[in-house]
BAKOLNU-642732 format. One record per residue (C-alpha): residue in one letter; x, y, z. Coordinates in pm, whole numbers, padded with zeros to 5 digits, always signed. Each point is the difference from the previous one (the first is absolute). Layout:
BAKOLNU-642732
aXYZ/...
end
This chain:
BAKOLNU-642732
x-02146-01214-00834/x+00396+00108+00013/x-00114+00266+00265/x-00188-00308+00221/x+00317-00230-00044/x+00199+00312+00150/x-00226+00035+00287/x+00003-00360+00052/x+00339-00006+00012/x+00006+00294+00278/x-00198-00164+00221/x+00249-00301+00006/x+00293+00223+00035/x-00160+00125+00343/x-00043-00344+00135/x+00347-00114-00126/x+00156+00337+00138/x-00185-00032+00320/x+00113-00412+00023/x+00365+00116-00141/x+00033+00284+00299/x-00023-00236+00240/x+00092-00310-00121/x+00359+00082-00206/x+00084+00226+00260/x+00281-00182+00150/x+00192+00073-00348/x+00113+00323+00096/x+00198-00152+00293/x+00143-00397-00144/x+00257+00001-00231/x-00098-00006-00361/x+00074-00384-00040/x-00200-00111+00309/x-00294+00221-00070/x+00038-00172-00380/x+00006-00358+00138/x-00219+00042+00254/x-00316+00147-00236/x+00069-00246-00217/x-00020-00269+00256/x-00305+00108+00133/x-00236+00092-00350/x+00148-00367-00177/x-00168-00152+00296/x-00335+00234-00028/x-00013-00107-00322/x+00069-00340-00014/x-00306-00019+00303/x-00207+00246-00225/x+00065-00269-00301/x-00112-00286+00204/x-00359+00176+00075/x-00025+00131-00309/x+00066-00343-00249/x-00149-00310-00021/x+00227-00183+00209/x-00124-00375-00146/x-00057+00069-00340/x+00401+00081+00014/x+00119-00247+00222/x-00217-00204-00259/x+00177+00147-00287/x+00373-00029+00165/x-00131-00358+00054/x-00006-00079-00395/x+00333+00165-00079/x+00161-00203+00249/x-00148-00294-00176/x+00063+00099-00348/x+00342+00047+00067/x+00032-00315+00181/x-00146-00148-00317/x+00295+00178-00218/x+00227-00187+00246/x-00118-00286+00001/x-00163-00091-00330/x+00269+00211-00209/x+00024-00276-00242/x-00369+00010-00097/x-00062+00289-00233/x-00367+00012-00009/x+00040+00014+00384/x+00241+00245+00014/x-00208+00225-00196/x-00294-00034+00166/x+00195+00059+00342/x+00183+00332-00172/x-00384+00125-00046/x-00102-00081+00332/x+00294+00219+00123/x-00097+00271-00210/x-00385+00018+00096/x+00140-00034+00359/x+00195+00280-00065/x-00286+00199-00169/x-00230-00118+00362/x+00238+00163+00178/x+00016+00326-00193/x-00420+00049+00015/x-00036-00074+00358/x+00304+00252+00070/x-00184+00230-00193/x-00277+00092+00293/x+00300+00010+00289/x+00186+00246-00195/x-00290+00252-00114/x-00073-00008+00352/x+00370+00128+00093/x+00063+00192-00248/x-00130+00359+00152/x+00107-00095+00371/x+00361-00083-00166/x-00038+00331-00263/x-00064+00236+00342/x+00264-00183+00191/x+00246+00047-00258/x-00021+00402-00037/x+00010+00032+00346/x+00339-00174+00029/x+00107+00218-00274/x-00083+00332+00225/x+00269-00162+00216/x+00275-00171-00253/x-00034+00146-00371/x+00210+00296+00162/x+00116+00135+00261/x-00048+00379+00184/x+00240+00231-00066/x+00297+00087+00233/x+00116+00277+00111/x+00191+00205-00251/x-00133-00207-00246/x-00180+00186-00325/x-00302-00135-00198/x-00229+00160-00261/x-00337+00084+00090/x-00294-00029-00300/x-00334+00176-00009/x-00224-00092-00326/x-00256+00221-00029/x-00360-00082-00223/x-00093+00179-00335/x+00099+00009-00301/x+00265+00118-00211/x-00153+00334-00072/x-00075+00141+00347/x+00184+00170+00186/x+00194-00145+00292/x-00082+00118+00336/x+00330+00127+00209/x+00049-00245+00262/x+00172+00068+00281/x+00150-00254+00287/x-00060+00096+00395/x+00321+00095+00171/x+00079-00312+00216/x+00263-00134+00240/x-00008-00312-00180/x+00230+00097-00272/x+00180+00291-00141/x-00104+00096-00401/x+00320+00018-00176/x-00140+00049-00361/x-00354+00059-00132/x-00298+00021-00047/x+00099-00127-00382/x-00327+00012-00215/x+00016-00221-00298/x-00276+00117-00181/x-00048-00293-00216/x-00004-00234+00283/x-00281+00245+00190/x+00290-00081+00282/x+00183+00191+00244/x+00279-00146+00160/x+00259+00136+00325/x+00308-00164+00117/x+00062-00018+00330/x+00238-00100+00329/x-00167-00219+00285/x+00105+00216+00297/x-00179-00159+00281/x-00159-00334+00096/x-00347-00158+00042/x-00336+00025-00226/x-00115+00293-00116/x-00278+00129-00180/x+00168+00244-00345/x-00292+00279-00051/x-00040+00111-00406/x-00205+00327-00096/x-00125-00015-00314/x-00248+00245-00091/x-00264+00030+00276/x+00069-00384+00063/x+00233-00157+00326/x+00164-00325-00138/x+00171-00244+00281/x+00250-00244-00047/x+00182-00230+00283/x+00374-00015-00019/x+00212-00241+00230/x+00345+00110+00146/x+00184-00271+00176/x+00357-00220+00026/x-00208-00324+00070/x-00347-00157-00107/x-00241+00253-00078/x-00359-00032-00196/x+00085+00160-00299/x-00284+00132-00281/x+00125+00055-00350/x-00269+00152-00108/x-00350+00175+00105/x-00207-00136-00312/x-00234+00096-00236/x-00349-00076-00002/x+00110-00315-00178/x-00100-00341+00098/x+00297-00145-00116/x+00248+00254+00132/x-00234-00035+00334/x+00079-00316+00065/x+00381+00018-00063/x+00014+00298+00238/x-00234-00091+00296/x+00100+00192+00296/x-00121+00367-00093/x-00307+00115-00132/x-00041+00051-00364/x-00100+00395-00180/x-00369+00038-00119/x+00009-00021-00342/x-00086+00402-00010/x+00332+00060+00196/x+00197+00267-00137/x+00302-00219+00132/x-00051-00364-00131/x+00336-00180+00152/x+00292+00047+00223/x+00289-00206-00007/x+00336-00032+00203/x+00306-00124-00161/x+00122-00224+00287/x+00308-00193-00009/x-00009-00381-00058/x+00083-00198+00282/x+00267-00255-00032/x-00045-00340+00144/x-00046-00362-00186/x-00298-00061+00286/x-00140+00337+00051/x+00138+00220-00271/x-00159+00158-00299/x-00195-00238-00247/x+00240-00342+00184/x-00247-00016+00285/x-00317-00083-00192/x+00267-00293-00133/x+00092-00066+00356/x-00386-00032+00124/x-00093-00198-00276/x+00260-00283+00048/x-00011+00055+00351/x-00377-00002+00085/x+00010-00347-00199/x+00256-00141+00172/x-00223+00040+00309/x-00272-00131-00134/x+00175-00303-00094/x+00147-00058+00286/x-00340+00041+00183/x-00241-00163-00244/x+00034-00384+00163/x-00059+00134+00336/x-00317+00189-00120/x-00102-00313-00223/x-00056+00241-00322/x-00004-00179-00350/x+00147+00210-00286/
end
């Protein structure tokens, strides 16, 4: 079942990789806070159409109906306590309405908005390294405690220069290297472990570059939070490979602020826009 769910979750990484090559390109070359506001802009008014076709549009303009007139009933009747009370409860199953029919709009956006959301985060949970710039490189390896680790060994590469390493910590079954960024662009790291050729992308560059953390596991979970390379067989002498980028500061495109930014921002939009595309809520 896990091992389905993992494949599953593959296949919708190569859709949402192939939509977020195309479609998020224009990050690399807007300034953080446009790219931010823009994307926002644009999926809080996808989503506000997607909640429109997606609900029963009646039953809660039916619903929003009797709050209004429940709490016209407070006001007006506020003096009449068996009224009041019986208004209060209307609110509150109006209330409940609401929360059921939103129930059906929001399963249905829930994986579009889950693959959305770690493709951003190739782009603004950290940025590439710059030139001069040291990070630590991580290779986890599979097995258990009692075999033997493999030597691994990491390709000569113009990409960066190894200034300490390879580090094995035994009891981690990792082997770590840290080194300089020396020259800019994407490049593809090469790792020998035993008979086995491990890749990993790393991302060199001053502006906005797509930047993966991590080349997962075999693990659905850890699949779906990095999206943009393909996960190790479960077999795989090497199991993960991680980058230690920097975080990138920004309060609408920096590390962990822009999924705050989005949020408030994508509603915003689709506030602003809900009366012109006549969408009850």
């Amino acid at each position: 079942m896990t091992d389905a769910l993992t494949q599953f979750v593959v296949w919708l990484n190569a859709i949402a990789n192939l939509c977020g090559r195309v479609l998020l390109a224009p990050i690399a070359i807007l300034p953080g806070w446009l790219s931010a506001t823009i994307v926002a802009a644009v999926t809080g008014v996808l989503l506000l159409v997607a909640f429109k076709y997606t609900s029963n549009q009646r039953a809660i303009k039916r619903a929003r109906n009797d709050i209004n007139a429940n709490l016209l009933a407070l006001k007006l009747f506020k003096d009449s306590a068996p009224t009041v009370f019986k208004a209060q409860g209307g609110v509150m199953y109006g209330a409940l309405r609401l929360f059921v029919l939103s129930l059906v709009p929001m399963l249905a956006m829930a994986i579009p908005v889950t693959l959305l959301m770690a493709q951003l985060a190739l782009w603004y949970q950290a940025r590439p390294l710059q030139i001069g710039e040291e990070a630590v490189l991580g290779v986890r390896l599979g097995g258990d405690a009692e075999t033997a680790m493999p030597e691994v060994i990491l390709d000569p590469t113009d990409a960066v220069e190894v200034k300490l390493g390879p580090v094995c910590v035994e009891s981690q079954r990792a082997v770590f290297w840290n080194v300089v960024a020396r020259k800019p662009g994407t490049w593809q790291l090469a790792f020998h472990a035993d008979s086995e050729i491990a890749e990993k992308e790393l991302a060199i560059s001053d502006g906005f570059l797509r930047a993966s953390m991590q080349r997962p596991s075999r693990n659905w979970s850890d699949v779906l939070l990095h999206p943009w390379e393909r996960p190790f067989a479960k077999d795989s002498t090497v199991q993960s490979i991680e980058i230690d980028y920097p975080e990138r500061q920004s309060w609408t495109s920096g590390t962990n602020h822009w999924i705050i930014y989005w949020f408030v921002a994508s509603m915003a939009a689709a506030f602003c826009f809900r009366p012109w595309l006549n969408v009850n809520i």
